[in-house]
N, C-alpha and C positions, 0 to 999 in steps of 0.2 A: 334494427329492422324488424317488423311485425309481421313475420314468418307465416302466423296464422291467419292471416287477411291473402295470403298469395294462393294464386288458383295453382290446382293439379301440376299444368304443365309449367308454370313458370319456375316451379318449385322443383319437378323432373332437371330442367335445363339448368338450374343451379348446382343442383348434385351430383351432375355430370360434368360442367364444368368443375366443379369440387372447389365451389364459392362457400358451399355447406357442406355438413356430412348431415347422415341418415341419424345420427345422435344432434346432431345439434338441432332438426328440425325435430325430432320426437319431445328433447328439452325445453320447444318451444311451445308446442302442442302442449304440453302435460301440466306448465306453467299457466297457459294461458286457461285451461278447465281448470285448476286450483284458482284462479281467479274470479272466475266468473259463473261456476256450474251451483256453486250452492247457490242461485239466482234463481237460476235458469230451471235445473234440473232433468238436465238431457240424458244422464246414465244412469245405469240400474249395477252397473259394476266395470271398474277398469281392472287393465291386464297388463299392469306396469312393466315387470320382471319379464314374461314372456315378450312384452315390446322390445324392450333395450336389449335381450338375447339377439332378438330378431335384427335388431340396428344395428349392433355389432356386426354380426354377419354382412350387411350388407355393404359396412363400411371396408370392412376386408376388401370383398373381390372389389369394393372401389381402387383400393390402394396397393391392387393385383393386377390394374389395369382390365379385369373385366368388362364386357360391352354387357350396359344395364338396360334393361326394359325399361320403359312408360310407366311402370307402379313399382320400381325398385326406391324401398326407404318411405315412400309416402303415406305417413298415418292414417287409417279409414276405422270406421265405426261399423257394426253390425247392429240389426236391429235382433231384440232380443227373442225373436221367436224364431234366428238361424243359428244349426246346432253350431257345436265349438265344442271340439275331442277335450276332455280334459277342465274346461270352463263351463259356468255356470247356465243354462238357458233355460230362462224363466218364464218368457210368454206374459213378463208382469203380472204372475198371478198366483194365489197363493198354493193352486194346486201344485204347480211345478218351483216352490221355491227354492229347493234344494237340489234339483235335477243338473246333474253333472252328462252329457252325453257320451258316451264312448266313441264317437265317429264327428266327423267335421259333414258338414251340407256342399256338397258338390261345388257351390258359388262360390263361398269360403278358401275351399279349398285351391279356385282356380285362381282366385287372386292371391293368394301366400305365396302360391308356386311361382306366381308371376314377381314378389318380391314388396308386395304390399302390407303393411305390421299392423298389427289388429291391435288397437289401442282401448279398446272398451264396447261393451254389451247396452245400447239404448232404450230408454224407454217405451211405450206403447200402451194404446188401449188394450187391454185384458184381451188375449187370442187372438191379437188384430182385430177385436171388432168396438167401432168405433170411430168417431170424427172427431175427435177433440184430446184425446191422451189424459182425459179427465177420468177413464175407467180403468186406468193401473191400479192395481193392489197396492203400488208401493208408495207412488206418489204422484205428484201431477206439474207435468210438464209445461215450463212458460214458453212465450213467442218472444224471443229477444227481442223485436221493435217495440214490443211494449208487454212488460210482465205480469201486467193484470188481462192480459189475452188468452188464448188458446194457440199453439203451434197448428190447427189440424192435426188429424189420426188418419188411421193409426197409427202410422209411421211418426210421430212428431217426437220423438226424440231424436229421431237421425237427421229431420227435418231442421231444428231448432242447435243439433250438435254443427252441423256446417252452416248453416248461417250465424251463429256466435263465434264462429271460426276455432270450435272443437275437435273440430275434424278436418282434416282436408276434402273426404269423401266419406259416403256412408252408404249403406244398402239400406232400400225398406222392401218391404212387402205389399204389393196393393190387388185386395180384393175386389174394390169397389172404386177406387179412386185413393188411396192409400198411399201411392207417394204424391201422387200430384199434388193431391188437394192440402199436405202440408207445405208442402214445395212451394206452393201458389200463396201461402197464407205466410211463411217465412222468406219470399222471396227470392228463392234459389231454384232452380231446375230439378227437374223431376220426371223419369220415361219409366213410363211402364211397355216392357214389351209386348209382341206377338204372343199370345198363347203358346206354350210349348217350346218359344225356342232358347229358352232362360231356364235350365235344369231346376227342378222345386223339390229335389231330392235332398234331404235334410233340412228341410223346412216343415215348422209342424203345421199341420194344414187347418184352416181356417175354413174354406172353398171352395174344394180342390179343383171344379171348374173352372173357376175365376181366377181363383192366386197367381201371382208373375213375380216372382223376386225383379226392382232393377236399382238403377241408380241414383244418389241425390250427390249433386255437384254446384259449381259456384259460379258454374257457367255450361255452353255446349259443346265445345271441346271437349272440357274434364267428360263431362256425360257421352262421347264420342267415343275417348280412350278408353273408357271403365266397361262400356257398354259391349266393345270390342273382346274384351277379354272373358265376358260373362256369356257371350251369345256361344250357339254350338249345339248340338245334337250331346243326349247322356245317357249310355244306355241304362243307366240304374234308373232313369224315368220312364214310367211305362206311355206319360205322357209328352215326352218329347218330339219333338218334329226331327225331322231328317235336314237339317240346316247345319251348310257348313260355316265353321268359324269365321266370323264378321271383320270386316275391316272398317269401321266407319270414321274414320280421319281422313279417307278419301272426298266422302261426301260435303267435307270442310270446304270453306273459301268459293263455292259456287254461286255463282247466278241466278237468280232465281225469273228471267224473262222470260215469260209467256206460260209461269204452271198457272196452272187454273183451281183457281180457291174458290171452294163452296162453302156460304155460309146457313148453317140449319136456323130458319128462322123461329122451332121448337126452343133452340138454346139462347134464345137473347126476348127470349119475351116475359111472361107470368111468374114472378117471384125470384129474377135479377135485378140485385140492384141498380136502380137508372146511371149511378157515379162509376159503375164496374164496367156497366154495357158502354158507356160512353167511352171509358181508356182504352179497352178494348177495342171498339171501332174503330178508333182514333190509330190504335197499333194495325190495326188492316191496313189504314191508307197509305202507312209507312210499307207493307208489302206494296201494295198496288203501285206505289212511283217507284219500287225496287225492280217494276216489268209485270208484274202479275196477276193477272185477271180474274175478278172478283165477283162472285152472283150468288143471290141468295137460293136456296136450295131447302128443300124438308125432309125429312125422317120421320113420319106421320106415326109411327109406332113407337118412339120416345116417349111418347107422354104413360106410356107403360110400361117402365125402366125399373123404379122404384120398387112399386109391388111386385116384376117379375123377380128383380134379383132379391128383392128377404124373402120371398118364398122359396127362393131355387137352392139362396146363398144358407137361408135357415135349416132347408132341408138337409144340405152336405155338413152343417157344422152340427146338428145331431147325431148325426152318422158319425163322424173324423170325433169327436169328444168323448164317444161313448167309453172309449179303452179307458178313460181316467176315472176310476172306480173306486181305488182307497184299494186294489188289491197287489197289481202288479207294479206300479211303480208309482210316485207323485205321491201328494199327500192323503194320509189315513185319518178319521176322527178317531178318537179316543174314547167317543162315549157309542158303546155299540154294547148288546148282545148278542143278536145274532148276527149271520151273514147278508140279510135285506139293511137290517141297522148301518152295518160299512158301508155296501153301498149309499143308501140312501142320505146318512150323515157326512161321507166323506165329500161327496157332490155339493151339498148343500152348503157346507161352511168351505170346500176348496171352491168353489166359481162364484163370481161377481155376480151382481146383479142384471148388466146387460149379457151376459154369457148365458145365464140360467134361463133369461126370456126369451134369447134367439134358441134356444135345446129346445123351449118348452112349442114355442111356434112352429120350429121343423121337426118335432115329434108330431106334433096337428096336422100340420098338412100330409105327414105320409103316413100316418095313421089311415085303417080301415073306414072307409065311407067318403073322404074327404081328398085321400089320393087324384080323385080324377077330378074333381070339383075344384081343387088348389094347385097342387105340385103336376100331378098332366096338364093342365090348362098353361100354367106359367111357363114349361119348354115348348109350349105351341107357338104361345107368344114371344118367346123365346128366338125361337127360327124367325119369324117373322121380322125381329127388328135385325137382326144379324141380315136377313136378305134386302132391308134396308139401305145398312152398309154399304152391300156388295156392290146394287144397282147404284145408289151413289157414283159410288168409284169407280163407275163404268165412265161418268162427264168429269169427275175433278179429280187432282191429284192428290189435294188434302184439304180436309176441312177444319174449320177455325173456329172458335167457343172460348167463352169465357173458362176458365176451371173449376171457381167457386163461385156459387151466385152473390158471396158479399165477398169483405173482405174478414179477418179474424174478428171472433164476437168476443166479449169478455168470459171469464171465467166463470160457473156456473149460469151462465145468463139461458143455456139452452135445456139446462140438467133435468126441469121436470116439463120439457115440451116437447116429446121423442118423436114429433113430427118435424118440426124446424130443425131437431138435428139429423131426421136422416133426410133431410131435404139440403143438409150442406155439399150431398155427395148426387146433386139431381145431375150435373152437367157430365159427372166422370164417370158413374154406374154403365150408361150406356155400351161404353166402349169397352168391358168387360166382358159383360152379354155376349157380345159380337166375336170378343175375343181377336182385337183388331190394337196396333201400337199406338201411344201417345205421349207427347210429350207436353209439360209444363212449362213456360218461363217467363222471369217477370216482365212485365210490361210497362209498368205505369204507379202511381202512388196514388191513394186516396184517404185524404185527411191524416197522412204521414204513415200508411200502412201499406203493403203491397199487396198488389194485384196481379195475381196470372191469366196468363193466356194458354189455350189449348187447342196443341194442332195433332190431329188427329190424323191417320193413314191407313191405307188398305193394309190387309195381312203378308207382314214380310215387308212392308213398306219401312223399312225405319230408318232406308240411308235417305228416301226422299221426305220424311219430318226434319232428319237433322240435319238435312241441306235448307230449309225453311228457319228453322231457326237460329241457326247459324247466322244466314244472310242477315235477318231480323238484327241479331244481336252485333253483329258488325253495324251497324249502322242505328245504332243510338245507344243510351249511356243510361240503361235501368241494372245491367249488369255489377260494374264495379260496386255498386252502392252496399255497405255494410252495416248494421245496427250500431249504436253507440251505445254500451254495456259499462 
């Protein structure tokens, strides 16, 4: 039996029936990345010994008769910029190569307690920033459908770990469109929450506006259960909402007669693929005879998504990077005299090169003279598209988009055009801004690669996205579909 191809819950109802134990799926998982990850290259470091402590435990209070939660025994990935007390967290980059955290990240946290074993640290674009997981320090991550691809970034190790069926589940990060847009590109589901109601405490911050730790899953149940246990008010976030703990396995198995779906006609026109706009439409009409009414709708301030958020998102990652200096912790150069030398050499040779350019950008914009002329102008515009959303969501329940304007490009193919790659992240950026949930999932195939769909909802809306894709996913068969590796 091929352990690693079963979703979340079917692998739960095994272990509980005690058809498997929590060792025999960890020995399945770990087997099947010795198999296939020097391919792929989805981790940046496994946490073997810690895992099989962790399964032993769980196998106990099995054979204790213990009543087991939803993530008891189930192997998940982290993406490597959420800390882990005692394990390595890299951020993929050479500044933090050796950064051990002394504390676990809030998320981390709530899933261990809940009985889920942390099988390994994934790859990413350098600080999360990035589309492609082509900007790791360490190495560069494939698309299991096809390894001369791109997984999407930043998240695309955690993206590329559960769709290779590395993981059973895995967390990413998305700034900008960060889980989806690998989600979308690997095939498998991908939610970014509501601003705030996802603790991002022990996560090192990329944008702190923006950032939302959530889930990548192999369907939207798993993404339902995992979602469930991550959602919640923290107070060690000062940016937390007052939301209490979620339950969204209710939201499962619904109907979806008579929600009313807007479609932004911003998001299906100028630099969509026509084969992507098409699957996707094609996935609308499958809502519309599941009951639900369908009208095209605009967002007239989208077409300023882009430049709002690297100016916004550039201006917070200058700020949140500055602590990395070659003095207090992270990597030091060696060749220095003075104390401007540390700094100045330590920066230089610890961060990448798309890292150094987004510092040097949001160092410009809030720089003197140019503050009100860039970074005030981009939070004006800012509100503006956010009250886009709102009035939206005054007529429809959720709205529907493509997730990536293609499907994965090849490798290097985008490396020196840093417009067509931050134009892979036009359809997801938006809903960041907004600070409003969404979720990923596949749709459709184009020339044997997947294509996501994105449905997007009001803030706090996230049991009625994954009562949408739920339904979706009940009722047709892009779900099961797995890479062949």
């Amino acid at each position: 039996m091929d352990l690693h191809n079963l979703t979340l819950h079917e692998l739960r109802d095994k272990i509980r029936a005690r058809e498997i134990s929590a060792k025999d799926l960890l020995d399945s998982i770990y087997t099947r990345i010795e198999a296939v990850d020097g391919r792929v290259d989805a981790y940046l470091t496994l946490t073997k010994d810690k895992a099989y402590d962790a399964a032993e435990a769980i196998d106990k209070k099995l054979a204790q008769g213990e009543k087991l939660g939803d993530l008891a025994g189930i192997p998940m990935a982290l993406k490597d910029n959420i800390s882990t007390n005692g394990i390595k967290t890299t951020c993929a980059s050479k500044m933090l190569e050796n950064y051990i955290p002394p504390f676990d990240a809030q998320v981390y946290k709530k899933l261990k307690e809940a009985g889920a074993i942390l099988i390994g640290k994934t790859n990413l674009d350098e600080f999360a920033m990035g589309s492609s997981t082509e900007n790791s320090a360490f190495k560069t991550t494939k698309n299991p459908w096809d390894l001369e691809r791109v997984p999407g970034g930043s998240s695309g190790g955690s993206a590329a770990a559960v769709a290779a069926g590395e993981a059973v589940f895995a967390l990413g990060s998305d700034t900008g469109g960060s889980i989806r847009q690998p989600a979308a590109l690997c095939g498998i589901v991908g939610f970014k929450p509501t601003y705030g109601a996802v603790s991002r405490y022990g996560v090192v911050a990329y944008g702190s506006s923006f950032d939302q730790v959530g889930p990548l899953t192999k369907d939207v149940e798993d993404c339902a259960i995992v979602l469930s246990h991550l959602y919640g008010h923290d107070e060690k976030d000062s940016t937390s909402l007052a939301v209490q703990h979620g339950d969204f396995n209710k939201a499962l198995n619904k109907n979806i007669k008579g929600m009313k779906i807007g479609l932004p006609k911003e998001y299906f026109g100028e630099g969509i693929n026509p084969e992507v706009k098409k699957i996707v439409m094609d996935a609308v009409k499958e809502m519309e005879k599941l009951g639900a009414y369908v009208e095209e709708t605009s967002l007239p301030y989208s077409e300023y998504s882009l430049p709002v958020y690297y100016i916004a998102a550039s201006a917070e990652a200058s700020s949140n990077l500055a602590k990395f200096d070659g003095i207090r912790y992270g990597y030091r150069s060696s060749d220095y005299e003075d104390l401007n030398d540390i700094y100045v050499n330590s920066r230089s040779e610890g961060f990448g090169e798309e890292v150094k350019l987004r510092i040097m950008l949001g160092t410009y914009t809030l720089s003197s003279g140019y503050y009100d002329a860039y970074y005030n102008k981009a939070l004006k515009v800012r509100r503006l598209i956010k009250q886009d959303f709102e009035k939206t969501f005054e007529k429809y329940d959720i709205l529907i988009s493509p997730t990536s304007p293609t499907t994965a490009f090849k490798i290097g193919e985008r490396s020196d055009d840093q417009m067509a790659m931050y134009m892979s992240d036009i359809c997801t950026v938006p809903v960041n801004i907004a600070g409003i949930p969404a979720i990923s999932i596949p749709c459709g195939f184009s020339n044997g690669l997947p294509v996501g769909m994105q449905i997007m909802g009001k803030a706090l809306g996230e049991a009625t996205i994954i009562r949408a894709a739920h339904a979706f996913e009940n009722n047709t068969n892009y779900f099961g579909k797995r890479p062949t590796l």
